[in-house]
C-alpha positions as CSV (number, residue, x, y, z in Angstrom):
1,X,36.8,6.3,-8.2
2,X,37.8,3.5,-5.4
3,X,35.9,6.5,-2.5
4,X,32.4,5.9,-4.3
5,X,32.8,2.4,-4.5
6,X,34.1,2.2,-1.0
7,X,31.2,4.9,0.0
8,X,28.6,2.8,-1.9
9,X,29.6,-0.1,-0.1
10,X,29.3,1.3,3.4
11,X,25.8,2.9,3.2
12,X,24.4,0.3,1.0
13,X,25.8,-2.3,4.8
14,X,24.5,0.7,6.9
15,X,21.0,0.7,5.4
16,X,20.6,-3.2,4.7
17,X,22.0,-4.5,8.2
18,X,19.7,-2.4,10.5
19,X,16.6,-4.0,8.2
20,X,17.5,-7.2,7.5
21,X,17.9,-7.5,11.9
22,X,14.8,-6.2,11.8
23,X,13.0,-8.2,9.2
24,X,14.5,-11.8,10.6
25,X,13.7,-10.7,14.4
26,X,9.9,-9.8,13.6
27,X,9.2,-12.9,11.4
28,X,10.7,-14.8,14.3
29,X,8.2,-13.0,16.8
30,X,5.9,-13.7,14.4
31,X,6.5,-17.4,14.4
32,X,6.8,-17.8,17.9
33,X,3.4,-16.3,19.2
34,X,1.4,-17.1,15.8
35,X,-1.3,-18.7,17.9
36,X,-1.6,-15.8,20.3
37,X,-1.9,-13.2,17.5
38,X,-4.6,-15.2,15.9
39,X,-6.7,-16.0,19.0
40,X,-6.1,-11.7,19.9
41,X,-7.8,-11.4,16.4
42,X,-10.4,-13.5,16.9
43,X,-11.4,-12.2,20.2
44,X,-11.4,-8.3,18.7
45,X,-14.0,-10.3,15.7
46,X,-16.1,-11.4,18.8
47,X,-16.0,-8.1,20.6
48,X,-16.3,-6.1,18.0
49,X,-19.2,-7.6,16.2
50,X,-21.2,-11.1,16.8
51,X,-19.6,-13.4,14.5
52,X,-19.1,-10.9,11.9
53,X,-22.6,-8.9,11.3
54,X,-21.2,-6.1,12.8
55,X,-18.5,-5.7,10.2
56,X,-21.2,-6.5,7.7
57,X,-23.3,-3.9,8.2
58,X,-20.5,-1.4,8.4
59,X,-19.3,-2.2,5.0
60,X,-22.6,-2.2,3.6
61,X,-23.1,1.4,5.0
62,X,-19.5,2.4,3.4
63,X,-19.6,1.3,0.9
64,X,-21.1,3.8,-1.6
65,X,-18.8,6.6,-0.6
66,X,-16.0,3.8,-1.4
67,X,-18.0,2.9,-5.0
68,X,-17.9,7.0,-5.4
69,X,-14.1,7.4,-4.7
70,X,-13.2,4.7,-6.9
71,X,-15.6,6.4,-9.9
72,X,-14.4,9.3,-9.0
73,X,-10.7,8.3,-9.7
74,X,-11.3,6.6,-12.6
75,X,-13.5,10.0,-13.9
76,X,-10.2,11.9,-13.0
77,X,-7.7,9.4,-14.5
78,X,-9.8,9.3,-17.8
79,X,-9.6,12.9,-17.6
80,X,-6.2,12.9,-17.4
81,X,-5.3,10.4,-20.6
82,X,-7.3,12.3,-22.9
83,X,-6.0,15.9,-22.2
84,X,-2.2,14.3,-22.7
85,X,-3.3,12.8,-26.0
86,X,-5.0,16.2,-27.0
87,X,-2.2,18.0,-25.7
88,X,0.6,15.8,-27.9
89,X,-2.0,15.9,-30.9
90,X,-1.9,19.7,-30.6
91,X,1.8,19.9,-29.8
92,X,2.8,17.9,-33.4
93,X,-0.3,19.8,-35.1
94,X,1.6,22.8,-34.1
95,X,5.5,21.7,-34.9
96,X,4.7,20.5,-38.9
């Protein structure tokens, strides 16, 4: 029993040291060139489109197809309940 704990113990360090370095270097980064980042994004906004029309009029032309995925995943989810609830009522119809 003591060589699971001991096991347990030594992934659970291998996996959480690696990330944990990882998580406190980037928010560091992060915090250290904050104002870069933002002006970088800002300047993409300008290129890209002229004080945000650009990104405007691409949404408005995507988004029916995204208006017809979302339908369609909620037609395929309401699909889904009411085949399990005809399913169980079948399945105790079937048991008595």
């Amino acid at each position: 029993m003591r060589k699971v704990q001991v096991a347990a113990v030594f992934w659970t360090l291998l996996l959480a040291v690696p990330f944990t370095a990882l998580a406190l270097s980037g928010s560091a980064y992060i915090t250290d060139h904050f104002s870069s980042i933002t002006g970088a994004l800002a300047r993409f906004d300008q290129i890209t489109s002229t004080g945000g029309r650009g990104w405007i009029l691409e949404l408005s032309e995507r988004l029916p197809e995204v208006i017809g995925m979302i339908v369609g995943q909620v037609v395929f989810l309401t699909i889904l309940i009411f085949a399990r609830q005809t399913g169980k009522s079948r399945g105790t119809n079937e048991e008595k």
